[in-house]
C-alpha positions in Angstrom: 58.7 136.8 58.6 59.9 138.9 61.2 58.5 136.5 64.1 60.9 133.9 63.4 63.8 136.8 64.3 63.5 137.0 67.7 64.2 133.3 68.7 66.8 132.9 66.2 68.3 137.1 67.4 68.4 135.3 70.9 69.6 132.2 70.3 73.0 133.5 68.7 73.4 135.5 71.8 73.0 132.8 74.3 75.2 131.1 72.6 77.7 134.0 72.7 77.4 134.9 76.4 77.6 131.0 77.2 80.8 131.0 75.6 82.3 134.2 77.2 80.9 132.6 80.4 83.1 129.6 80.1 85.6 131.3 78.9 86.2 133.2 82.4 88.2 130.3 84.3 88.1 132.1 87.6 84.6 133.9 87.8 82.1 131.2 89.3 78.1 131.5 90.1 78.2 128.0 91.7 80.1 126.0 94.3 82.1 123.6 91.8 85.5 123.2 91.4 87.8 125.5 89.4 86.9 125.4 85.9 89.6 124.4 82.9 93.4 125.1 83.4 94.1 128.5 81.9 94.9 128.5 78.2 92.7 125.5 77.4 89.1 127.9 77.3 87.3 128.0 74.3 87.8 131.2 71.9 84.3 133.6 71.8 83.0 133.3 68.5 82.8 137.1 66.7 80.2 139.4 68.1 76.2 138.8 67.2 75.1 142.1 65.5 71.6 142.8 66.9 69.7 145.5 65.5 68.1 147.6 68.7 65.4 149.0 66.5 64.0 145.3 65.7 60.6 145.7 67.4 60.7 141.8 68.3 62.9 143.0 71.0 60.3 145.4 72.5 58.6 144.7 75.4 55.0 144.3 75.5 52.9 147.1 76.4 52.5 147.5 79.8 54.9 145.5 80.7 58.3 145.9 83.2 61.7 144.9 83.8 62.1 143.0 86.9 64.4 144.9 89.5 67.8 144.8 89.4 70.4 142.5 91.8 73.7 141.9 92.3 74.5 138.4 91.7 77.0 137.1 94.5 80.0 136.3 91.7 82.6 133.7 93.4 86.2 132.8 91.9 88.0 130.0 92.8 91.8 129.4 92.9 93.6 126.9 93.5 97.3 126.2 92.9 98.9 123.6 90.5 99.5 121.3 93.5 95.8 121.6 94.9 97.2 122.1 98.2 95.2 125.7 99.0 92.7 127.3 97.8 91.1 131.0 97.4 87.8 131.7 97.1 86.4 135.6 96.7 82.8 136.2 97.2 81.4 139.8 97.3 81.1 139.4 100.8 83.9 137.2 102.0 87.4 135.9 101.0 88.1 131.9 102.0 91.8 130.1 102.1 91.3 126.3 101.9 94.7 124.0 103.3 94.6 120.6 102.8 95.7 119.0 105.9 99.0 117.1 104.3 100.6 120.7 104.2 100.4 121.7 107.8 100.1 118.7 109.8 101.7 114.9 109.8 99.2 112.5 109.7 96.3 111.8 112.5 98.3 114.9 113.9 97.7 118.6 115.1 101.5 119.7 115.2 102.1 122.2 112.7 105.2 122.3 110.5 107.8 124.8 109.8 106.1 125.5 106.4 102.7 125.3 107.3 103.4 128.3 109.4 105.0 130.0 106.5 101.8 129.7 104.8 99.4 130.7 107.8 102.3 134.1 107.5 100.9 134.9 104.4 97.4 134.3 104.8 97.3 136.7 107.7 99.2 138.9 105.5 96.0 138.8 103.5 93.6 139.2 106.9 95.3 143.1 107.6 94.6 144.4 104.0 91.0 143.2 105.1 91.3 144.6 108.2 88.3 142.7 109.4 86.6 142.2 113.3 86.4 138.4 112.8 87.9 135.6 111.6 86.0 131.8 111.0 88.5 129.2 111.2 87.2 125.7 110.4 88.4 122.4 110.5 87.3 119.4 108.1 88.4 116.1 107.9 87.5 112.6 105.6 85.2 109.9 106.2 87.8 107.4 107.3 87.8 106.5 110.9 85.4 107.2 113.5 83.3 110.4 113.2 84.0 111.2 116.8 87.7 111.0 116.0 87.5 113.1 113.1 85.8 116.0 115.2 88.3 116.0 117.6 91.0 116.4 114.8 89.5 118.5 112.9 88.6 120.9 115.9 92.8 120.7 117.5 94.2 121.4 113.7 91.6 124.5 113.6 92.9 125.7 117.0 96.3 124.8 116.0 95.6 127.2 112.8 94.0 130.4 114.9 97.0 130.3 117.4 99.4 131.5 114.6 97.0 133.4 113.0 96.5 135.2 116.5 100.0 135.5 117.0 100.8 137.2 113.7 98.4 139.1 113.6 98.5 140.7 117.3 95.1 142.1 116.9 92.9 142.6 119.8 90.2 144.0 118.0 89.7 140.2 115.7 87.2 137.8 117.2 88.1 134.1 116.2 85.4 131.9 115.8 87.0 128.0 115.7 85.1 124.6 115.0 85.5 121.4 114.0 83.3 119.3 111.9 85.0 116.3 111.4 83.6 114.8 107.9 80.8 117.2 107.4 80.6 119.5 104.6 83.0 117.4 102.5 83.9 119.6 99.1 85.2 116.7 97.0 84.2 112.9 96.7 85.3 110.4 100.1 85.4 107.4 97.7 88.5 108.4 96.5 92.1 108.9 98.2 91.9 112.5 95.9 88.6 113.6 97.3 89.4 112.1 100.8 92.6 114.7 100.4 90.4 117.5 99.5 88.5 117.1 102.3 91.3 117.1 105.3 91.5 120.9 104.9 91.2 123.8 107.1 89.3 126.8 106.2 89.8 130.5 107.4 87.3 132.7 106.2 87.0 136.6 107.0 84.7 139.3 105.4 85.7 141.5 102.4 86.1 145.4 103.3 87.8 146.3 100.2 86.9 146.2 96.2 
């Protein structure tokens, strides 16, 4: 009888760290999307008791654990308007624009606002304090992809010259590139994945907890 207790002991905990799991809208292990809207997760059902003298949950003899690692967690935010987005690594911290909020369209000339938002992403780069900054741009599928490399590259430089300014650091190496319709995040079939996909990234390392 007490075979049987094992599968059925670790069953009812999958099931309840699965739910905690998707009950964490923020905390990601993959590179998806932002999971569902805050206040729609689904409730943890009440705590498995497991009994930790059960000797189904021994290990065999002679066995070992594997060693332990720190899994690279990632959270994703993204506003209600999808126009920027956050990502946290353990390593590095990534702000996504979509191109409608900084630049006109087929253009590289930023707006009033977009430079409000560059402020306060900067803002963001001195608690960091990091030596170097990635600034990337993207753009969609549509047109020529020679045309969206160009684009992509001016609206990254276009990006890094306020960051530069604000943040009057000689001590922060910019590293700036375009890539045009590579690495696309969303689906180009569509006017809201094409949207997605006009962004630019600036990415700099994580120095604090």
């Amino acid at each position: 009888m007490t075979t049987a207790r094992l599968p059925l002991t670790l069953g009812a905990a999958t099931l309840l760290l699965a739910a905690n799991l998707y009950g964490a809208t923020t905390a990601r292990a993959d590179g998806g999307d932002p999971s569902v809207p805050p206040g729609t997760e689904p409730s943890a059902s009440a705590p498995v008791k497991i009994d930790p003298t059960d000797p189904d949950l021994k290990l065999p003899e002679g066995a070992t654990l594997a060693e332990p690692k720190v899994l690279d967690i990632k959270s994703v935010v993204e506003d209600q308007s999808g126009d920027e987005r956050r990502e946290d690594t353990n390593a590095d911290v990534t702000f996504a624009l979509q191109a409608e909020v900084l630049f006109s369209k087929d253009s590289a000339k930023l707006s009033a606002a977009a430079k409000a938002r560059i402020g306060a992403i900067a803002d963001e780069i001195r608690k960091q304090n990091p030596t170097q900054v990635r600034v990337f741009g993207f753009t969609d599928n549509l047109g020529t992809s020679a045309h969206g490399d160009v684009l992509s590259r001016q609206r990254a430089n276009a990006v890094q010259g306020v960051l530069d300014q604000d943040l009057n650091d000689p001590n922060i190496t910019f590293d700036v590139r375009g890539y045009g319709e590579q690495y696309p995040i969303a689906d180009n079939s569509t006017e809201e994945g094409r949207k997605k996909n006009r962004r630019v990234e600036v990415t700099f390392p994580r120095t604090e907890s």
